[in-house]
C-alpha positions in Angstrom: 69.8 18.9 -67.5 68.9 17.8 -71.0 70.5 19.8 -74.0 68.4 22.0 -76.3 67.6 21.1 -79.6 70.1 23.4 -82.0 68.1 25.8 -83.6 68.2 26.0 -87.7 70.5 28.5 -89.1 67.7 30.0 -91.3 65.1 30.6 -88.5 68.3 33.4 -87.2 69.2 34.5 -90.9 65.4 35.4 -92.1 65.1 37.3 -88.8 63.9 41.4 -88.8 67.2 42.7 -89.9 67.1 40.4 -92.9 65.4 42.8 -95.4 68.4 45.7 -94.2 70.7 43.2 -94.7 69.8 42.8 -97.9 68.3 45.8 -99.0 70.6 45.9 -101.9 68.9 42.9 -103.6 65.5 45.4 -104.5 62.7 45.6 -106.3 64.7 46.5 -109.2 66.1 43.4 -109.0 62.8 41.7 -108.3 61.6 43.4 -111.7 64.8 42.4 -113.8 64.6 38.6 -112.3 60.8 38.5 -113.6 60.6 40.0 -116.7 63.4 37.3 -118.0 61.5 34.4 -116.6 58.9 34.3 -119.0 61.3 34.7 -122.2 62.5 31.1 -120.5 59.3 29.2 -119.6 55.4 30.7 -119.5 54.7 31.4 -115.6 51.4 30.0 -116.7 51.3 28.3 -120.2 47.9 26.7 -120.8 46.9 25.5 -117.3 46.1 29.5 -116.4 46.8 28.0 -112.7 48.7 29.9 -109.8 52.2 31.0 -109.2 53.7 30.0 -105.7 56.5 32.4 -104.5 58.6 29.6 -102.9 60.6 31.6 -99.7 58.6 34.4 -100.8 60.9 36.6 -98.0 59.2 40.2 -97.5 57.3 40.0 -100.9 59.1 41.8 -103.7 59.0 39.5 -105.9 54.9 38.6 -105.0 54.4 42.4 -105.6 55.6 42.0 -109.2 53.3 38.7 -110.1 50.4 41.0 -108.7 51.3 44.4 -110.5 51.7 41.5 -113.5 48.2 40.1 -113.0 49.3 36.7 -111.9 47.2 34.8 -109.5 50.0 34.6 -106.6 50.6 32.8 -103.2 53.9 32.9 -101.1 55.3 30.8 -98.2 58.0 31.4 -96.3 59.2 30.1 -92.6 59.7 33.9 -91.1 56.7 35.4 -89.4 59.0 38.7 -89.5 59.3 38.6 -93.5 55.8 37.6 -93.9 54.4 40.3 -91.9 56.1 42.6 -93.7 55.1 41.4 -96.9 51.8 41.7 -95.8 52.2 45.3 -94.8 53.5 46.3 -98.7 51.9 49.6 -100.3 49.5 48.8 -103.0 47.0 46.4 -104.2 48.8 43.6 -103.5 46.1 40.9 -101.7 48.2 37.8 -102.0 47.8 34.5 -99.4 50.7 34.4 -97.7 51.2 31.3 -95.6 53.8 30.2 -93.2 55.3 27.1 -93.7 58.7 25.0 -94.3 59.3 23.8 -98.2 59.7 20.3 -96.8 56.4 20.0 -95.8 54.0 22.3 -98.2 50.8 22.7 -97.0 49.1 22.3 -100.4 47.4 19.7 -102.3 49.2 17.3 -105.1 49.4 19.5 -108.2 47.8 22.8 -107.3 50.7 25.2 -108.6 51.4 25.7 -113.0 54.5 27.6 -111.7 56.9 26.9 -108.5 59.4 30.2 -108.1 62.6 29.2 -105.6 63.7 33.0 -106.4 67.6 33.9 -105.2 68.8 31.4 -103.7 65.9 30.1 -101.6 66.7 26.3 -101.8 69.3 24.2 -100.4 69.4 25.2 -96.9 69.1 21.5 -95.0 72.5 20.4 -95.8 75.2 19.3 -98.4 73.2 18.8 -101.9 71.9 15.7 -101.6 69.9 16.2 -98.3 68.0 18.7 -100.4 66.5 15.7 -102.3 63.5 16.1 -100.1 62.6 19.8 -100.9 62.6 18.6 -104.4 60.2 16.3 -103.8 57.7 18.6 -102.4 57.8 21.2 -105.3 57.3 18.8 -107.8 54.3 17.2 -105.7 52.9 20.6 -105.8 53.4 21.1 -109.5 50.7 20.5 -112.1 52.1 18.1 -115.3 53.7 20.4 -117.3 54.4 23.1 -114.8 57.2 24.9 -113.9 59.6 24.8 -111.6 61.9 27.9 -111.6 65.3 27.8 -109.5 67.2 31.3 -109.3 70.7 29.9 -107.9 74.6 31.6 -107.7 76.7 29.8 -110.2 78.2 27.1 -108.0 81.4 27.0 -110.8 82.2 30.6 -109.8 81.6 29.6 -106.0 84.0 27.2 -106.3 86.6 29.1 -108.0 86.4 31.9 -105.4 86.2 29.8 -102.5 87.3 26.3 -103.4 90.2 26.6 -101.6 89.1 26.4 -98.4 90.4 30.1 -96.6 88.5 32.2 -94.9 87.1 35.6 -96.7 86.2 38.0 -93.9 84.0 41.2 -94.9 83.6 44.4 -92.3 81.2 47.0 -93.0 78.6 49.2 -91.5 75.0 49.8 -92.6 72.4 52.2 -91.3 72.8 51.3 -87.4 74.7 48.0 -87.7 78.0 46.9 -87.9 78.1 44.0 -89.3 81.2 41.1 -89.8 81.0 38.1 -92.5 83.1 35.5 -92.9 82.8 33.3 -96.1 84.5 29.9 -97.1 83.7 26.7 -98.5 83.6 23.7 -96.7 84.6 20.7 -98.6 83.8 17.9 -96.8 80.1 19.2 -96.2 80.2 20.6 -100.0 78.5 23.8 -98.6 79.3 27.4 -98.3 79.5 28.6 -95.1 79.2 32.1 -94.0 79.3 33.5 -90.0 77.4 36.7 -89.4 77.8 38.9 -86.4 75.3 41.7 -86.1 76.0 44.2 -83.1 74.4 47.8 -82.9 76.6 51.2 -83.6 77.6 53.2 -80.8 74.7 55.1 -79.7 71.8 53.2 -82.1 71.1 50.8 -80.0 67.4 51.5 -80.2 67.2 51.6 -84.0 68.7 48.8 -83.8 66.5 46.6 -81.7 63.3 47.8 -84.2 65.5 45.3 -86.7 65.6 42.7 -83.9 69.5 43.3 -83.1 69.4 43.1 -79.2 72.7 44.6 -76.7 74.0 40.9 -77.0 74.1 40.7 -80.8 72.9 38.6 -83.5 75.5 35.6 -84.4 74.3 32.6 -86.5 76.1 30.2 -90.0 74.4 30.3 -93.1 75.2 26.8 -94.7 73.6 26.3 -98.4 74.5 24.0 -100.7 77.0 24.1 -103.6 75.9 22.0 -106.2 76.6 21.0 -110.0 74.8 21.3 -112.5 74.9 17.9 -113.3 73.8 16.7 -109.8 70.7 19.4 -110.2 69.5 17.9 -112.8 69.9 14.4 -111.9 67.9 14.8 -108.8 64.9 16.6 -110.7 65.0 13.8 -113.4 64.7 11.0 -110.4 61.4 13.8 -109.4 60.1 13.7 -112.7 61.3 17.2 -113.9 63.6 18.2 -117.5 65.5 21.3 -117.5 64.2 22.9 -120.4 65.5 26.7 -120.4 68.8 28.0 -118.6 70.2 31.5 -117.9 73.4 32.9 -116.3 71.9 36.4 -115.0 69.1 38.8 -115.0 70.3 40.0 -118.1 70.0 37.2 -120.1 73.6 35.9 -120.0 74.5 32.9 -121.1 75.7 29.7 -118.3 78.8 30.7 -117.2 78.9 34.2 -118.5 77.1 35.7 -115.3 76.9 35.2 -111.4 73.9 33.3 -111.0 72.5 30.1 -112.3 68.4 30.6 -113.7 67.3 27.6 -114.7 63.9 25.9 -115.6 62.2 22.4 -114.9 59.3 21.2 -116.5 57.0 18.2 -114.5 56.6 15.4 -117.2 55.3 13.1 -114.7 55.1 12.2 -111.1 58.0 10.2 -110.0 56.1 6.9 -109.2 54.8 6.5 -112.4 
């Protein structure tokens, strides 16, 4: 008998129940996220070339670039999250492709702007096995494109979790209850959260339209907790300058909010 190969994390964690999951993090948010980005960088600047929605998840944010007039594609690994984005109300005719950001399926320098929008990078490992992700957006960038990283502030993920003990969260939403259990693991400089998705008492159909079977759902998110120093030393071995930095949707300064919004511009190709 031969083992099976482990199965990502993230093929579990971008699942059906995903957008419930998450259903905080709306199209409000979407809107505040994208109307900030272009006080920071142009989406476009001269090139007038596309905007790829990096883990482009169900499609809020693609539904913004459209409603915005920006030419638009997404990728993202989940057929569930793709098919919903497809299924949006409204005008919104966008190619969507599946696909893993290691391996883009897109010609050298076809995007002006790549968008890795909250948090949707640094999912294969501690930081620096996230070199090669790197590598891929920039190859896709044009010279003097973007690349736009929506990030938490991995100071503040530190100083909640640095220590090392567990932070456990029990709640119940729509027909799931749900159980998350956060800390930081040093030696693999990532955060790691279990989830443990069962149906409510008596919702067990409801619950298996979100892909939440009588077994459950259990999987580990592991991402990456970086610096900021070590960011941008590995996009200025790709070729890319930060150029424009945020600490939230509102326009905080580093430090002053939750997340990290910062902006690389391609000056070159790395071999050259």
């Amino acid at each position: 008998m031969t083992d099976q190969p482990e199965v990502p994390w993230y093929q579990d964690a971008f699942g059906a129940h995903y957008p419930l999951l998450y259903q905080h993090r709306d199209e409000d948010e979407a809107r505040r996220c994208l109307e900030l980005l272009p006080q920071l960088a142009p989406l476009n600047g001269d090139l007038d070339g596309p905007v790829l929605d990096l883990g482009c998840g169900d499609g809020r944010h693609l539904q913004w670039l459209t409603a915005a007039g920006f030419s638009a594609f997404g990728l993202d690994l989940s057929a569930h999250l793709l098919a919903l984005a497809a299924s949006r109300p409204g005008p919104m005719v966008v190619p969507l492709v599946q696909g893993d950001m290691r391996s883009l399926p897109f010609k050298q320098g076809t995007f002006d702007t790549v968008l890795s929008l909250f948090t949707a990078f640094g999912y294969f490992g501690p930081p620096a096995a996230n070199a090669g992700a790197m590598a891929e957006i920039t190859r896709v960038l044009r010279k003097g494109g973007h690349w736009f990283l929506d990030y938490f502030d991995g100071d503040q993920v530190l100083a909640e979790l640095g220590d090392g003990r567990q932070h456990t969260r029990e709640r119940e939403l729509a027909c799931l209850q749900i159980r998350e259990v956060r800390r930081y693991h040093a030696d693999r400089r990532q955060v790691v959260k279990a989830v443990e998705l069962k149906a409510m008492p008596g919702r067990e159909a409801e619950a298996e339209t979100h892909g939440i079977g009588k077994a459950g759902l259990h999987y580990t998110e592991q991402v990456a907790v970086f610096t900021l120093l070590e960011l941008d030393d590995m996009a200025e071995q790709q070729g890319l300058t930060r150029v424009a930095a945020k600490g939230g949707y509102e326009g905080q300064q580093l430090g002053e909010g939750t997340r990290w919004l910062l902006v690389y511009r391609k000056e070159h190709d790395p071999a050259t």
